[in-house]
Phi, psi and omega in degrees: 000338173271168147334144154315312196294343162291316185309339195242302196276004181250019160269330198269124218280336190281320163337279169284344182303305182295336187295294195292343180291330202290310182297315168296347171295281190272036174159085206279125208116312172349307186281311163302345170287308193283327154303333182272309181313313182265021139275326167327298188270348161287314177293317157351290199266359174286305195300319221267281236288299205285347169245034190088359204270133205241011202240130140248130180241127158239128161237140193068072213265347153082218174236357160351159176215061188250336174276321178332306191280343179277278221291333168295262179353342186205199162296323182318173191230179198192144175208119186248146197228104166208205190269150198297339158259308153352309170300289199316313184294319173302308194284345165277350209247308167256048181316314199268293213347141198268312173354139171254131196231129181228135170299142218196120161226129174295330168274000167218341172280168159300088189304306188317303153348285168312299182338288198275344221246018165223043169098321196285113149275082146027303216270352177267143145238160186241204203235140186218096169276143179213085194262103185076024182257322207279319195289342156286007174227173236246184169248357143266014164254357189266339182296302213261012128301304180288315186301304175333317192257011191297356204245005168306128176310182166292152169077350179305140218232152179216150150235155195175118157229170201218145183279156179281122174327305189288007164256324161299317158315352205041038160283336207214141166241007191010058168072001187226099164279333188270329146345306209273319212250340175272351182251316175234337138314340179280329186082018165274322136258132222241289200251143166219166171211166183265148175308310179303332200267352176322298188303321181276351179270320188308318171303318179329315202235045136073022180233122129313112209248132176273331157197167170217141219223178214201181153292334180282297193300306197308289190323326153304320167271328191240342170282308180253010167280299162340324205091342191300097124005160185056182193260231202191078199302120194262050181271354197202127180252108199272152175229149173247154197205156185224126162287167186248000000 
């Protein structure tokens, strides 16, 4: 998604050091959480294409390129859902992409809608990433996001992650106050949750939730079989989730 001329200096190792040091200042970890979740959630959707599932869905998908990279890579098929300047730019970007990129405000359109009227079949199931999202909405747009899929076939798979409540309360700061004051004193980010209240709001719209992962999980599967170093910031939690 960048450019070349970035795409070459963020090859230099010197670079990116520096780029996770600038991040890890107002929140130490930060660059190892976001690096892990999203191996987390590429395996997510690797386990779903490998046990059949052929519908990949993102919402609020940014400029990621993880259904780009599935759908080059397999059969699958893929429809990413975001704000209408987000598409536009992303869609100069990915000319040749098998990806369906459809315009999206969460807080006021029909998801279900969007959905199907760019290809997502309902009556199937898919692996449906919801990546860096939920803390940006309301908790009733984050409700009638989740109310949106009640109609996802059985076995239909949510990957999903959400910042922890008691650091939007100010109970905990887990070490990044300046995180705290650009993100949410700003009124930017809006929604959390306690890892215990996951399961039962998920159960609501009909979702089972299969794990939830952490800086303990990251560290074990993917930091330290690596060699990787540093600490591993736990303000933000990946959910793997089944529909039932």
């Amino acid at each position: 998604m960048l450019p070349a001329p970035l795409r070459a200096l963020f090859g230099l190792r010197v670079v990116r050091t520096r780029f996770a040091a600038l991040m890890d200042r107002d929140a130490p970890g930060i660059w190892n959480s976001i690096a892990c979740r999203k191996r987390y959630l590429d395996d997510a959707v690797a386990r779903a294409i490998a046990d059949g599932i052929t519908q990949i869905v993102v919402l609020g998908a940014g400029f990621d390129t993880r259904a780009a990279r599935f759908t080059a890579s397999s059969e699958a098929t893929a429809v990413e859902v975001d704000l209408p300047r987000s598409v536009a730019r992303k869609r100069r970007r990915l000319r040749d992409s098998r990806v369906v990129l459809a315009p999206i405000d969460f807080e006021h359109d029909d998801l279900a809608t969007v959905l199907t009227s760019r290809g997502y079949d309902p009556a199937r199931p898919a692996i449906i990433v919801w990546e860096g999202v939920t803390q940006y909405l309301t908790a009733e747009a984050v409700h009638d996001t989740l109310r949106a899929l009640d109609n996802a076939a059985l076995g239909t798979r949510l990957a999903f992650t959400y910042v922890r409540q008691e650091f939007l309360d100010g109970a905990e700061l887990y070490d990044a106050p300046g995180l705290r004051r650009r993100f949410i004193d700003t009124g930017v980010w809006r929604f959390g949750l306690r890892p215990a209240e996951v399961a039962e709001l998920i159960s609501r719209f009909g979702w089972r939730e299969h794990e939830q992962v952490g800086p303990d999980e990251y560290r074990e599967r993917y930091l330290d079989p690596a060699g990787r170093i540093g600490p591993v910031s736990p303000v933000e939690r990946c959910v793997a989730a089944v529909k039932n």
